[in-house]
Wavefront OBJ file of the C-alpha trace (Angstrom):
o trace
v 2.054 -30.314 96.300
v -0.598 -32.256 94.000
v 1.497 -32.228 91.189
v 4.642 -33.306 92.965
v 2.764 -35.952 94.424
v 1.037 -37.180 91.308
v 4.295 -37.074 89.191
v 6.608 -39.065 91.223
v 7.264 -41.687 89.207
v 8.136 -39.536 86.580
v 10.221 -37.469 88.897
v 12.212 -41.219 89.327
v 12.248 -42.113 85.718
v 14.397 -39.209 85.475
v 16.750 -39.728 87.670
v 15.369 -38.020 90.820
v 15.301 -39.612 94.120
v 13.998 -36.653 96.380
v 12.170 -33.483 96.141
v 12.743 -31.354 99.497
v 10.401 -28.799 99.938
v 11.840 -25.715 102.766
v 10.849 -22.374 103.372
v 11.712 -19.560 106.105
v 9.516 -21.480 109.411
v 10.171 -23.269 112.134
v 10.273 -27.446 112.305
v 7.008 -27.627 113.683
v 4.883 -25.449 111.325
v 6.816 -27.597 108.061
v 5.820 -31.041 109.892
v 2.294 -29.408 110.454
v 2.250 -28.562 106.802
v 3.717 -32.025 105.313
v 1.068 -34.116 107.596
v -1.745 -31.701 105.753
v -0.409 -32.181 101.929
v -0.137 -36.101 102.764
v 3.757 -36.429 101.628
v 4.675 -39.007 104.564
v 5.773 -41.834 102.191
v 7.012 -40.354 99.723
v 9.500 -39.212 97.650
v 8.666 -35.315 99.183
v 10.241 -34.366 102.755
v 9.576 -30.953 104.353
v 12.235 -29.000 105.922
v 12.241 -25.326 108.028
v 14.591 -22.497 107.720
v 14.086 -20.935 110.783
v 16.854 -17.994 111.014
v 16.913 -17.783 107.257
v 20.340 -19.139 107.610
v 20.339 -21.245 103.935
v 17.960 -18.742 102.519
v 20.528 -15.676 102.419
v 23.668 -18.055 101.834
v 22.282 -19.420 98.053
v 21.091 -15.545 97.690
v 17.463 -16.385 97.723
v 16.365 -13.737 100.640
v 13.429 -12.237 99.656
v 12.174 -8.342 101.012
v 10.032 -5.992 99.994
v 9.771 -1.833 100.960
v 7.885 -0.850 103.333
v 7.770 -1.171 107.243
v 8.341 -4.575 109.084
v 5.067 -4.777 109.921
v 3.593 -5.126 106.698
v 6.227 -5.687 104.485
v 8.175 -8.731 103.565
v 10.866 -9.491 105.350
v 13.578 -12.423 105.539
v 10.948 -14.726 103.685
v 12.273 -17.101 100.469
v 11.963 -16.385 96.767
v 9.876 -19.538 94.723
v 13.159 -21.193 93.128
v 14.146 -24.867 92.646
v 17.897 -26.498 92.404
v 19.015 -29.157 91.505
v 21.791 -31.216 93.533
v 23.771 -33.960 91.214
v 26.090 -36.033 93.656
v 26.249 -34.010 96.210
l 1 2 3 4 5 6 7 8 9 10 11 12 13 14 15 16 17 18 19 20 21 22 23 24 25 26 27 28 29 30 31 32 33 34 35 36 37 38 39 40 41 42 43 44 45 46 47 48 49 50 51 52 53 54 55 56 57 58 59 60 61 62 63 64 65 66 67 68 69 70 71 72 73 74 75 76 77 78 79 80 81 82 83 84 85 86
């Protein structure tokens, strides 16, 4: 989150007007986790994906073999989009 945070105005001079961070967790672990990077205020909001809902509709579910217990399951690959009008 440093980087994002430090390169916001160059993240504007090109034409960007929000970076949403989301992963596979619930609302209150992401608010949790926004309050301890020190986005409130900026250009960075913090979102949950807690059935993996928007994860497995763009195709970005990520698992790994192995049982449940250790492996990983229903969690999000790193990726990054980006949304012109819409």
């Amino acid at each position: 989150m440093p980087g994002y945070l430090e390169s916001q105005d160059a993240f504007k001079e090109a034409g960007i007007d929000e970076i949403i961070v989301y992963c596979v967790n619930d609302g209150a672990v992401m608010t949790a986790w926004a309050k301890d990077q020190g986005v409130e205020g900026s250009m960075i909001s913090f979102f949950g994906d807690p059935s993996g809902e928007f994860t497995k509709a763009v195709g970005m579910e990520m698992t790994a073999d192995g049982p449940a217990s250790v492996g990983i399951i229903g969690r999000c690959k790193r990726w990054a989009m980006l949304v012109d009008d819409g």
